[in-house]
N, C-alpha and C positions, 0 to 999 in steps of 0.2 A: 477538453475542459475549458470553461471561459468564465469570467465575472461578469456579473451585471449588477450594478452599471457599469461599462468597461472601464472609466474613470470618478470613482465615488468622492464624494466629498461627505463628510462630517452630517450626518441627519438622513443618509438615503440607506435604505432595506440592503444590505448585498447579497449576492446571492452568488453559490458557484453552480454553474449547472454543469453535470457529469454526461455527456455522451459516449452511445454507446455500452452502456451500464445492462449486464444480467440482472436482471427480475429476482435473481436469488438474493446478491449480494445486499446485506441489510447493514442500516445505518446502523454503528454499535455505540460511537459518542462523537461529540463535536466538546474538544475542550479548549480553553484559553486561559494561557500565562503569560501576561506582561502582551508584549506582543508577539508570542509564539500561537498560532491558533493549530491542534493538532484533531485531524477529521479520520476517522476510525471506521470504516465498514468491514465487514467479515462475511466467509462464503463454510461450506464444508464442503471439498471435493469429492469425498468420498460418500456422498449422497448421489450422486451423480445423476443429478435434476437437468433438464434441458433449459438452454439460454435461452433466454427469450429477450432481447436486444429491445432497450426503453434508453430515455433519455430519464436523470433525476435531478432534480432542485435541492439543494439545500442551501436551508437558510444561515447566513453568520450573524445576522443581526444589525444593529447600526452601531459601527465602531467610531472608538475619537480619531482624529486627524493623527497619522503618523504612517508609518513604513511598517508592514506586517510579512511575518514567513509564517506564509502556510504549507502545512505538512500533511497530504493527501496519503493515507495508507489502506490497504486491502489485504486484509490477512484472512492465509485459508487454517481452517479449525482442526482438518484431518490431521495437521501436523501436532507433534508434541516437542516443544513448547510452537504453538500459533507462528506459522510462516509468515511473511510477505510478498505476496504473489506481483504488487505493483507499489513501490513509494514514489512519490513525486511531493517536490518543492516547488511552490511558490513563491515571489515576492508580490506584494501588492499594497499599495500608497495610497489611504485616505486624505486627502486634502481639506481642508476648512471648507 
């Protein structure tokens, strides 16, 4: 995974692009508190659909100048209550 712009400042699009990404795995929310931004996609394993390896964009928006932790999750459905098959943290620094 990587940002673009790899160094943003305050007025530019960012964007995280996910490599490597199943075709299945669908965005379920992108949310934001304070500057916590938490990115949600979700799978069901027990559909057991074939990967088909893509690369996906998504958008965070244009954020103000500061320090952010973003929080990457991928939760599979099959499970009761919804597993996490992958979490990963971010930091990442809007500059003016």
């Amino acid at each position: 995974m990587k940002f673009l712009p790899a160094a943003p400042v305050t007025g530019d699009e960012i964007k995280l692009i996910v490599y490597d990404d199943c075709n299945y795995n669908i965005l379920k929310e992108i949310t934001q508190t304070g500057n916590s931004i938490q990115i949600m996609k979700q799978f069901n394993s027990m559909m057991m659909r074939p990967c088909f390896i893509q690369n996906d964009t998504l958008s965070l928006g244009k954020l103000s100048a500061g320090d952010y932790i973003i929080n990457y999750r991928l939760m599979d459905l099959a499970f009761k209550p919804p597993k996490a098959t992958v979490s990963v943290y971010f930091n990442l620094t809007v500059a003016k």
